[in-house]
Backbone as numpy.savetxt, mean C-alpha at the origin, in Angstrom:
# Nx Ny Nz CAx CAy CAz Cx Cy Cz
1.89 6.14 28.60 2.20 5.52 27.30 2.18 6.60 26.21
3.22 6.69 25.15 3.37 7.57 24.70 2.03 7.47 23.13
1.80 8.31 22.59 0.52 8.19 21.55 1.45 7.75 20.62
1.17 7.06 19.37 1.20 6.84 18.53 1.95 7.87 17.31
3.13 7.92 16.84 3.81 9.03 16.01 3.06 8.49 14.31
2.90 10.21 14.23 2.22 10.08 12.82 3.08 9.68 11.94
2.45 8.76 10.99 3.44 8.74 9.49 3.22 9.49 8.67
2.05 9.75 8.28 1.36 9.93 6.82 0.16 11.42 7.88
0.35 12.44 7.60 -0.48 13.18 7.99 -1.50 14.35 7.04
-2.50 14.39 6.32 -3.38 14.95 5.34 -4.34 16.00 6.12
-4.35 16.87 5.53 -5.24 18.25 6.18 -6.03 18.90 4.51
-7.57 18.84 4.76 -7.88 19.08 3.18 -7.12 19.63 2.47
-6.63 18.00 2.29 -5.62 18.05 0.36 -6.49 17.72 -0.48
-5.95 18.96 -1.32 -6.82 18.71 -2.70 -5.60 18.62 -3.99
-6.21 17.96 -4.88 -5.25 17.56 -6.17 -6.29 17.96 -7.23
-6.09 18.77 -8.24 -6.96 19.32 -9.83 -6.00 19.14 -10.76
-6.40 18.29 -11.76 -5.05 17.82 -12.76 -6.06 19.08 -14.14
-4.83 19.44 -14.74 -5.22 20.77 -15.51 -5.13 19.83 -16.94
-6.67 19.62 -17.66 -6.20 19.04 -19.06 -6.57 19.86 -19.72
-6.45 19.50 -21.72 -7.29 20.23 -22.48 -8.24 20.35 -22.27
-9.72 19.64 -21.51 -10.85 19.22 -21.44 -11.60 20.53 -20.05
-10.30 20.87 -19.96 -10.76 21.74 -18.36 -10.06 21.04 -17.51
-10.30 21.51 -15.93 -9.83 20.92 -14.96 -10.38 19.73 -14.46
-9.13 18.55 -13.76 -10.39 17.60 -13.34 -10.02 17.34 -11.87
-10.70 17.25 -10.96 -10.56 17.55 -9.40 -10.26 15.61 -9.44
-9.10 15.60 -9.10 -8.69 14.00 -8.15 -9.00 13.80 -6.67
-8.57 14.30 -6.26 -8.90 14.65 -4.54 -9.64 15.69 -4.29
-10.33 15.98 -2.90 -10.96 17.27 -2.73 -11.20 17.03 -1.62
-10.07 18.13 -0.48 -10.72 18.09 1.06 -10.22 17.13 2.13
-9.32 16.38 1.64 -9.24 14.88 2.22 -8.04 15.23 3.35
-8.74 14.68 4.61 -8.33 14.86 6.13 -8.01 13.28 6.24
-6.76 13.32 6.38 -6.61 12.05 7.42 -5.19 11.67 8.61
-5.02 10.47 8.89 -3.85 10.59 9.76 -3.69 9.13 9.97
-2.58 8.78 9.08 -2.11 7.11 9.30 -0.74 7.47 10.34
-1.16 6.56 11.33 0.22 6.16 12.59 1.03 5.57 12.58
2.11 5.07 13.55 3.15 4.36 12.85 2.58 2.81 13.49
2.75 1.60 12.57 2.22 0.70 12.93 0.95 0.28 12.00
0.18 1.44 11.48 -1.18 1.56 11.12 -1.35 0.12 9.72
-2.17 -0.64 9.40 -2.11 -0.86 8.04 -3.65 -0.42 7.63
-3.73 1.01 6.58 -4.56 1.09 6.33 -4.94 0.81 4.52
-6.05 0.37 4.84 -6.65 0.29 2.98 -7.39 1.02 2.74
-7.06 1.79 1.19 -7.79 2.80 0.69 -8.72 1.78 -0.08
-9.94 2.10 -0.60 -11.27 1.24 -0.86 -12.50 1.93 -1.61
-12.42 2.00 -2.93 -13.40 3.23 -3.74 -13.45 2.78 -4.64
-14.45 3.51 -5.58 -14.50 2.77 -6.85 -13.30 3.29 -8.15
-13.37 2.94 -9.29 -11.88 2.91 -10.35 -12.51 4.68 -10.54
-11.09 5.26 -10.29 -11.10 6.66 -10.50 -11.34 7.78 -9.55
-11.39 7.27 -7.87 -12.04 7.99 -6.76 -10.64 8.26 -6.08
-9.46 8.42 -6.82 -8.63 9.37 -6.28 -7.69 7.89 -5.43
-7.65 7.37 -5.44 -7.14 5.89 -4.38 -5.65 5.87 -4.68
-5.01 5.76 -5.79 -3.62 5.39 -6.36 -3.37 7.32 -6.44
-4.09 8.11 -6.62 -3.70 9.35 -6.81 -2.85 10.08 -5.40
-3.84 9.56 -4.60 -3.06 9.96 -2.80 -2.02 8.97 -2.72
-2.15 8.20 -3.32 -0.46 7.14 -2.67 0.24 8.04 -3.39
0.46 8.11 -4.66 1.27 8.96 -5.38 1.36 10.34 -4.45
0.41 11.07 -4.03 0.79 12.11 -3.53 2.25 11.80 -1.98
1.54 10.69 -1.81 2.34 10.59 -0.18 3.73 10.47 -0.75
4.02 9.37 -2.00 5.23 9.27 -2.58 5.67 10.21 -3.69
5.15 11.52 -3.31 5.46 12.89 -4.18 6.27 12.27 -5.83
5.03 11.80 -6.31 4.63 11.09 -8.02 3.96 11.87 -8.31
2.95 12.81 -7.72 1.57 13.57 -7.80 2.37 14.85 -6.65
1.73 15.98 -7.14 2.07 17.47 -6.36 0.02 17.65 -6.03
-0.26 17.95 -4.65 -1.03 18.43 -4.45 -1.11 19.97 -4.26
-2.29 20.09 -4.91 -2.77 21.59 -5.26 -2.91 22.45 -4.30
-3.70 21.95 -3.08 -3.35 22.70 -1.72 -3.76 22.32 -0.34
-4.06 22.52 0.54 -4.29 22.17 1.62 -2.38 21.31 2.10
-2.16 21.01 3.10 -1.49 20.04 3.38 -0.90 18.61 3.80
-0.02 17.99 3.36 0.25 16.74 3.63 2.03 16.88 4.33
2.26 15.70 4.84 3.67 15.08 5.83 3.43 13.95 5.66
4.50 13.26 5.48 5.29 12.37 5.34 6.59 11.90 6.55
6.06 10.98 7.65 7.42 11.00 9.22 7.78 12.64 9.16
6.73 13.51 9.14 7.23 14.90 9.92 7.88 15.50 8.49
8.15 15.36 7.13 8.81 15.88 6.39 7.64 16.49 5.54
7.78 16.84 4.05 7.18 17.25 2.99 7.57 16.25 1.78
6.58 15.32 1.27 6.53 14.51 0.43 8.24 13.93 -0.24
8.30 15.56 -1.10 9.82 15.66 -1.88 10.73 15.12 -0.47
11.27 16.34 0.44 11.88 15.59 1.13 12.01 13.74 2.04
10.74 13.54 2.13 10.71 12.06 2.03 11.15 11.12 1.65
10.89 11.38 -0.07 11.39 10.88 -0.62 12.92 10.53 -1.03
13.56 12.09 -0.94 14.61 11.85 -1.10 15.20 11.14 0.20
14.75 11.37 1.62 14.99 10.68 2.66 14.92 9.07 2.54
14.79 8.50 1.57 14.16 6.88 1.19 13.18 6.51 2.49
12.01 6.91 2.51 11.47 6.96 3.65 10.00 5.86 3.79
9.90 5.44 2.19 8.63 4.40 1.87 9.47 3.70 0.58
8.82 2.16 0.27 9.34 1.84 -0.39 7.73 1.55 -0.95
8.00 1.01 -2.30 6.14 1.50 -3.20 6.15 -0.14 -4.45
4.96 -0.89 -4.01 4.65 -1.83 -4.57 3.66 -1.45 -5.81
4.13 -1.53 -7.12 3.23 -1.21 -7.68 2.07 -2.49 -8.25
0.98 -2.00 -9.28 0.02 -3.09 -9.05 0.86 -4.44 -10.25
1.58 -4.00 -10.87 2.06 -5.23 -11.52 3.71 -5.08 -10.85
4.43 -6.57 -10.45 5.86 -6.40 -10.21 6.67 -5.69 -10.73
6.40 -5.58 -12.07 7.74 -4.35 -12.78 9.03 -4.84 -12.77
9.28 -6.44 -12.61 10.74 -6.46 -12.35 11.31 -6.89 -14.12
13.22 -6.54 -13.66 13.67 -6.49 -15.02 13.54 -7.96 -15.39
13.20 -8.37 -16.57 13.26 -9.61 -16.72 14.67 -10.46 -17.20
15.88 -9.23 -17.74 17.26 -9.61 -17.44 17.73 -9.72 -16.48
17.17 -9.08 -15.66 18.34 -9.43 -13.95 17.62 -10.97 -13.03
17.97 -11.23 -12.22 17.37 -12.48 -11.59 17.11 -11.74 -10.51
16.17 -12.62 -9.64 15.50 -12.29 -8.73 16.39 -11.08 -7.59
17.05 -11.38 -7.35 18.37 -11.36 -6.24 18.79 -10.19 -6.79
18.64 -10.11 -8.23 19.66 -8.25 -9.13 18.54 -7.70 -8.89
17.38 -7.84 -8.88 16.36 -7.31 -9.17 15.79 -6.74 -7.61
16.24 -6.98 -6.88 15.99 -6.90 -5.36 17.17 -6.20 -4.80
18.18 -5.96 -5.37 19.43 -5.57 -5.36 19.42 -3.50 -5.57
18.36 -3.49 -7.16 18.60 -2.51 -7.84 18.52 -1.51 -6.69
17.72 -0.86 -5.99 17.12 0.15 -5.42 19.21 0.32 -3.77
19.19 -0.93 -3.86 20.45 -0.78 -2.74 21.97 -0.30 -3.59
21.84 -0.74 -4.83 22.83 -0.36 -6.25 22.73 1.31 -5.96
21.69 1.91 -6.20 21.24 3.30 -6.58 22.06 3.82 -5.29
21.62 3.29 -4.05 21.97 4.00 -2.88 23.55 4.02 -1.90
23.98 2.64 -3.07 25.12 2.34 -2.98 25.93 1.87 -1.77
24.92 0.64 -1.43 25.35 -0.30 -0.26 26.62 -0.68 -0.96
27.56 -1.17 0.63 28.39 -2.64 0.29 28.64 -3.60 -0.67
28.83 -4.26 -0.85 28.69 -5.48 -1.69 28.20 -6.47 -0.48
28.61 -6.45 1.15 28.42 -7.00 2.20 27.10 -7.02 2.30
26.52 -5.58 2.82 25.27 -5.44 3.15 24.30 -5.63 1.85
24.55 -5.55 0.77 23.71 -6.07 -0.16 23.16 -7.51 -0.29
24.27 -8.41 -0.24 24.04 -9.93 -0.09 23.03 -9.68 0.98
23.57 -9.58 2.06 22.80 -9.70 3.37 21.15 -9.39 3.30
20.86 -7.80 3.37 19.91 -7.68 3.05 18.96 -8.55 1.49
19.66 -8.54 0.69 19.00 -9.68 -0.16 18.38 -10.91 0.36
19.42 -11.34 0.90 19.14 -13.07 1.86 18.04 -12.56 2.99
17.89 -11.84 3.64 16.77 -11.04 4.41 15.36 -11.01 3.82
15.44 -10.28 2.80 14.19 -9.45 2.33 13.55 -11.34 1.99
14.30 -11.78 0.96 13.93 -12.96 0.36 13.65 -14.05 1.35
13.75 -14.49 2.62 13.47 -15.09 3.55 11.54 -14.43 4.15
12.56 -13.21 4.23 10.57 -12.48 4.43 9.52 -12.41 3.69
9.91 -12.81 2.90 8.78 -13.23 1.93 8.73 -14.65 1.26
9.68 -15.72 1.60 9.24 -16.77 1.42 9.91 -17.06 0.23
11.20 -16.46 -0.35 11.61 -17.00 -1.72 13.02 -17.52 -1.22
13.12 -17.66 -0.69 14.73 -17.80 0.02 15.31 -18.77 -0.74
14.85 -19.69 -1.90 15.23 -20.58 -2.83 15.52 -20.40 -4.35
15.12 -18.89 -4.34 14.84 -18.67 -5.89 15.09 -17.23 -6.58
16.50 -16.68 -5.28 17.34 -16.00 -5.74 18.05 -15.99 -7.24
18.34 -17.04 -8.04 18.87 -16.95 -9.26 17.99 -17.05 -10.40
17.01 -17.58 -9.67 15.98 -17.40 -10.96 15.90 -16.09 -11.91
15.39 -16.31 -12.99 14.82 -15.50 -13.60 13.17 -15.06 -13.27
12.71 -13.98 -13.26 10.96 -13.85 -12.89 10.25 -14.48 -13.67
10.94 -14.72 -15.55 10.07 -15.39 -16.39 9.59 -16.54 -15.68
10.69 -16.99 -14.51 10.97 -18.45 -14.16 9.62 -18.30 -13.01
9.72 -17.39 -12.75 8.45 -17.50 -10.91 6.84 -17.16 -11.87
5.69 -17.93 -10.76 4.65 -17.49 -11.01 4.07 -15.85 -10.90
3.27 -15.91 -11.33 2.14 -14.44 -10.92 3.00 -13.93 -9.17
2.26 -14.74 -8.87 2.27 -14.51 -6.86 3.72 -14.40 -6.78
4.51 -14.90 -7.10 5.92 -15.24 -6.47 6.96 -13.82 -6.85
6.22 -13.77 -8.46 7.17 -12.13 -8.65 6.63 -11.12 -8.06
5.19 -11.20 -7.72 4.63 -9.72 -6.92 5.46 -10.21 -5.10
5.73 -10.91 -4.66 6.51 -11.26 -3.61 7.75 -10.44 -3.81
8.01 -10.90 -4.75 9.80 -10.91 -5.24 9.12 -9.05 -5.03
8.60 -8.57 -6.25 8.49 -7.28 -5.93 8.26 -6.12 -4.63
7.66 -6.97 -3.81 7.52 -6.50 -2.64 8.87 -6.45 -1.65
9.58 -7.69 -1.96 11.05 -7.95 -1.18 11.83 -7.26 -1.68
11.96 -6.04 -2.79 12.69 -5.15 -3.26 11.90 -3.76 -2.38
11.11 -3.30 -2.32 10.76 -2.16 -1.70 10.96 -2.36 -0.07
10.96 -3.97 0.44 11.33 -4.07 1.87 13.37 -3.93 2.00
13.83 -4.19 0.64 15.14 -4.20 0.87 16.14 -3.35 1.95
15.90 -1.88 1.68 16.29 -0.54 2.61 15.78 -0.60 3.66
14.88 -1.23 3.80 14.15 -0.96 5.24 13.35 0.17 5.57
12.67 0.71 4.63 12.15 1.79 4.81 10.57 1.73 5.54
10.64 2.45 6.73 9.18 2.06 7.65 8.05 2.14 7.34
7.87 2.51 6.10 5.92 3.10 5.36 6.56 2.33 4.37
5.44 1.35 3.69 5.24 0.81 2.59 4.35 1.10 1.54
4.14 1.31 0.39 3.06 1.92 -0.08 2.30 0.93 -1.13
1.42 0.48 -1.02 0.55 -1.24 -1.89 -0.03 -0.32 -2.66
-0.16 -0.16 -4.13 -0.93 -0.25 -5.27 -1.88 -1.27 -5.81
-2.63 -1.79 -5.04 -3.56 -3.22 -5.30 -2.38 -4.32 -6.06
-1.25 -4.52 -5.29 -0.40 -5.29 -5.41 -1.08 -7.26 -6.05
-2.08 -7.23 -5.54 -2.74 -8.62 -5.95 -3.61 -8.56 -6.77
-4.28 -7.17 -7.11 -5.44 -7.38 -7.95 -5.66 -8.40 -9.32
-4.73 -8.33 -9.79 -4.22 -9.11 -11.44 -4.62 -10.76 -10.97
-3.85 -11.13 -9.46 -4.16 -12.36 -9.37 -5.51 -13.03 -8.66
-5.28 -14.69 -9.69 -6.53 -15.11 -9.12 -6.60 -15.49 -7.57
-8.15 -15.56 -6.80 -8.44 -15.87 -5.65 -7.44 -16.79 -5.33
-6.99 -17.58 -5.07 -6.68 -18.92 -4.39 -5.35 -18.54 -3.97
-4.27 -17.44 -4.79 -3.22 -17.09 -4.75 -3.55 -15.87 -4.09
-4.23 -14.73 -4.39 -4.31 -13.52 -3.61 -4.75 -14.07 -2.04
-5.62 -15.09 -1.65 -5.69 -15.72 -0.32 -4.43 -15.87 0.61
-3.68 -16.68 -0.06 -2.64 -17.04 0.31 -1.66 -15.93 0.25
-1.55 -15.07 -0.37 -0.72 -13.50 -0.65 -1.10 -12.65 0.51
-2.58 -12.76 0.93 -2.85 -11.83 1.66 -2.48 -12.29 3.36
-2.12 -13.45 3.40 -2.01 -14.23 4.87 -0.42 -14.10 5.24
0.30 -14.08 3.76 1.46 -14.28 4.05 1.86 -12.33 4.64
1.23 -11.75 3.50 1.61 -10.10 4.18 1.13 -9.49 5.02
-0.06 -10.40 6.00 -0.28 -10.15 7.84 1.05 -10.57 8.13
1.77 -11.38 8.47 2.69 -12.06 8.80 4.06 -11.37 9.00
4.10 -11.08 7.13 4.96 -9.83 7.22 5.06 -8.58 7.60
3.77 -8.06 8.24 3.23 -6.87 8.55 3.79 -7.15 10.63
3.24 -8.33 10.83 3.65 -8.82 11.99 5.10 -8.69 12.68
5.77 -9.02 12.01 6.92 -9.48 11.84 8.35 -8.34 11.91
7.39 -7.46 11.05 8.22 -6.19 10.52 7.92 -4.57 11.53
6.68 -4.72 11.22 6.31 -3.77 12.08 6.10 -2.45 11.29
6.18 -2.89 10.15 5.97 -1.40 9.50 4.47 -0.91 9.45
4.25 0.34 8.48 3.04 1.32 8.54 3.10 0.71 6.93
1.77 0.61 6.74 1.36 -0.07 5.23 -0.30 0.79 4.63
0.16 1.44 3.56 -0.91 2.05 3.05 -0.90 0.90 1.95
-2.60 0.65 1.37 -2.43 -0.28 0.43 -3.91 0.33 -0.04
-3.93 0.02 -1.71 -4.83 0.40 -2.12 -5.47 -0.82 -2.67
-7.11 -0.92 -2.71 -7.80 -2.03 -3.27 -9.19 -1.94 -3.88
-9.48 -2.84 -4.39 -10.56 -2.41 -4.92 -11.74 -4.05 -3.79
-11.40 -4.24 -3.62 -12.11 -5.82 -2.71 -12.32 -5.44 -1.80
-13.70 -5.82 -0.70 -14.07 -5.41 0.20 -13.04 -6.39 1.29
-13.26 -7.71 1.18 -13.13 -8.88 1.76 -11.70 -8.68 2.01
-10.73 -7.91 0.79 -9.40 -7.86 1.35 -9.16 -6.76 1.98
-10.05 -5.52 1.65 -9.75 -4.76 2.97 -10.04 -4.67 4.01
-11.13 -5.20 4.51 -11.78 -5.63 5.98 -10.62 -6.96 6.24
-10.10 -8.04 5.88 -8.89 -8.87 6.03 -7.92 -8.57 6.42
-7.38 -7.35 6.02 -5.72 -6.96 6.19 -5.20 -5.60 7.30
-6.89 -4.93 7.29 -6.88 -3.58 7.88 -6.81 -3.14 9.12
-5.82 -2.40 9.93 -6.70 -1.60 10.89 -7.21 -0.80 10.57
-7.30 0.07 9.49 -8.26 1.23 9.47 -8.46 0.76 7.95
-9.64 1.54 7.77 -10.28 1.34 6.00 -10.49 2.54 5.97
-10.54 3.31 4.65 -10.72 4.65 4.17 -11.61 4.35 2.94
-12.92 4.85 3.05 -13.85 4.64 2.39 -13.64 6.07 1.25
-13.47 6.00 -0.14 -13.50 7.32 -1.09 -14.71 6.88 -1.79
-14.94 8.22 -1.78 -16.33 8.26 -2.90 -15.60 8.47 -4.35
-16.39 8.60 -5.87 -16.30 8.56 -6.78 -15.73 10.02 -7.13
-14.93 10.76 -8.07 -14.58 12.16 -8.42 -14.90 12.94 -8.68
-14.86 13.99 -7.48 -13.87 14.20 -7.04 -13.35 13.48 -5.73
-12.37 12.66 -5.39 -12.16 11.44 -4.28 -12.31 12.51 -2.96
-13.38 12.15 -2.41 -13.42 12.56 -1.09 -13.46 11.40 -0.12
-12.60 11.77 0.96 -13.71 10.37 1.99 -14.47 10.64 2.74
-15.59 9.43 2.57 -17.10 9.23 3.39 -16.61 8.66 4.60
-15.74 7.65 4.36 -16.29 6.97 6.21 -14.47 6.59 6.26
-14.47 6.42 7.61 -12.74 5.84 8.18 -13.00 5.04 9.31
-13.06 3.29 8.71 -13.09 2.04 9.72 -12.31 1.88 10.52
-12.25 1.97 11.71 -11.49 1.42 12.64 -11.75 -0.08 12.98
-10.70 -1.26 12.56 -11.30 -2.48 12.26 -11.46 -2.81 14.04
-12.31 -3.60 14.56 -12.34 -4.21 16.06 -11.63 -5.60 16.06
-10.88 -6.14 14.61 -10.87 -7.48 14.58 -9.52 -8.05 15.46
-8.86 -8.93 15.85 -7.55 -9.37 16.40 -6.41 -9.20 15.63
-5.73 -8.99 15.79 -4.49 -8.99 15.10 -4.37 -10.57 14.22
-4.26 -11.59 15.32 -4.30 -13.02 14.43 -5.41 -12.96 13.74
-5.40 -13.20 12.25 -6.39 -13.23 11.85 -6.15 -14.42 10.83
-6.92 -15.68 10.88 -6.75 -16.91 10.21 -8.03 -16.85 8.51
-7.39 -17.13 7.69 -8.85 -16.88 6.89 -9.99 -17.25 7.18
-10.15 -18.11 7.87 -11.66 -18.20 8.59 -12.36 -16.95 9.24
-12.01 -16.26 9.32 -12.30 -15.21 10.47 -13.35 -14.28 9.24
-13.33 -14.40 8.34 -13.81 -13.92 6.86 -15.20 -14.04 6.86
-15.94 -15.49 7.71 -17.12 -15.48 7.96 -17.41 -15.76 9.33
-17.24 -14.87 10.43 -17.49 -14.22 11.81 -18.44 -12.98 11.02
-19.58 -13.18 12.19 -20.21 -11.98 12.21 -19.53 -10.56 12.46
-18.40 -10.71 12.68 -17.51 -9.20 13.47 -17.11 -8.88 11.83
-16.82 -9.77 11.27 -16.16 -9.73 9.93 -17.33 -8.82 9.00
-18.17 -9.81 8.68 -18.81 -9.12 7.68 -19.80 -8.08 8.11
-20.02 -7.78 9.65 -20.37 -6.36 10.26 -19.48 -5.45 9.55
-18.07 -5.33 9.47 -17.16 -4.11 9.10 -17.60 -4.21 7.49
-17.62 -5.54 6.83 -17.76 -5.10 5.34 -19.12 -4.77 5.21
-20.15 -4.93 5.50 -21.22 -4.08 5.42 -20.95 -2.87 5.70
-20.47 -2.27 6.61 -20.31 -0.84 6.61 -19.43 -0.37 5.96
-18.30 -0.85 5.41 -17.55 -0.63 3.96 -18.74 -0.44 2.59
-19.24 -1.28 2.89 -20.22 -1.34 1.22 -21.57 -0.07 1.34
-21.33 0.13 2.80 -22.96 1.27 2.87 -22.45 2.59 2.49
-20.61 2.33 3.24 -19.76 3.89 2.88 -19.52 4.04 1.38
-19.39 3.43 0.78 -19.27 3.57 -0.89 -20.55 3.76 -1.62
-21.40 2.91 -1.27 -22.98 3.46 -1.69 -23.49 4.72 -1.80
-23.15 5.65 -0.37 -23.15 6.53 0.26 -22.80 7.61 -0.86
-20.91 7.20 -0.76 -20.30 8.31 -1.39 -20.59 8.84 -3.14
-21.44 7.34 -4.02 -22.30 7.78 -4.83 -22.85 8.79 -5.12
-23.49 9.76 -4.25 -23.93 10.90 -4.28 -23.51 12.26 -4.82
-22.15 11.59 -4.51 -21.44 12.62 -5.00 -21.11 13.08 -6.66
-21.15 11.93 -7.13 -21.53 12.25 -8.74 -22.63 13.13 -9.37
-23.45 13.50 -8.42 -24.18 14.30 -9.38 -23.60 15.83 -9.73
């Protein structure tokens, strides 16, 4: 059986953003290796480098040194390869275009069909559950429904790495529940590699095969979960002892990485 092809490959990368104030270290050292298939969650406290490495993977951010790959490339080239598509933490969509233009834009740029555009539109929007509300306006959809809609624009191309910016954080529980069940599903379904960043224990022990524990800045990581849980995972599974075994050791790795502030 053949191993697992890397997506996302990190060898101590470090990132130092140069201000008036002096230098300030974002990353420092950080080894890792997401596979294809992988869904991992980054998990630290506000400012421990978490949204700074997605940016690096989606060359938004230039790291200072050590190295990173991207499917075997170098960030830039990646990118220009359309090689991840990137959820940010609020939808961002235009509020002149309707759902459907707005899911459209990124295939406009790259200059599909008029064929394959419909198509893939009617696609993406089925995979996520809007398949009714193509003409809408976003003013017109809830919270949940435009971060959907937003997500069904970065699945549009088909690009195999996805990149989550705490895509749900803004929303309340009852909807991020239901957000987070529907994108196992789609994770299922699709088969892609999903980096996602969060700040919730409960949703990253929920969604993860691997968790990446960062300490506070300079973002190093303390610990890397390998979840034991099933693939089906029903929200009940939230209070299994297997469950809140992994988030305890999520919450001891952040405790941990505390230390590092002094």
């Amino acid at each position: 059986m053949n191993a697992p092809i890397s997506v996302v490959s990190a060898r101590d990368l470090s990132l130092t953003f140069e201000t008036n104030d002096g230098p300030v270290h974002a990353l420092s050292n950080v080894d890792l290796e997401v596979k294809k298939g992988d869904f991992v969650s980054f998990i630290g406290p506000s400012g421990c480098g978490k949204t700074t490495f997605l940016r690096v993977i989606a060359d938004l951010e230039k790291h200072t040194s050590g190295a990173i790959t991207v499917n075997g490339m170098t960030p830039e080239e990646a990118r220009k390869a359309r090689s991840y598509g990137y959820v940010f933490q609020a939808a961002a969509l235009y509020p002149w275009r309707t759902i459907e233009k707005n899911i459209a834009l990124p295939l406009e740029i790259m200059g599909y069909s008029a064929g394959e555009k419909k198509k893939r539109i009617a696609q993406t929007l089925d995979l996520v559950n809007l398949g009714g509300f193509a003409k809408k306006y976003p003013w017109q959809l809830s919270g949940g429904m435009q971060q959907r809609a937003s997500i069904a624009r970065a699945l549009a191309f088909d690009a195999d790495l996805l990149l989550m910016d705490e895509p749900f954080g803004a929303l309340d529980e009852i909807v991020r529940d239901h957000l987070n069940s529907e994108l196992l599903k789609l994770w299922e379904r699709t088969n892609k590699t999903i980096c996602f960043v969060t700040h919730s224990i409960p949703e990253a022990v929920y969604l993860s095969t691997k968790i990446v524990v960062m300490s506070p800045r300079p973002g190093r990581v303390t610990d890397i979960i390998e979840s034991t849980l099933p693939k089906e995972r029903p929200l009940e599974i939230r209070e299994t002892p297997e469950f809140l075994e992994i988030a305890q050791r999520v919450r001891e790795g952040l405790k941990a990485g505390h230390s590092y502030e002094e």
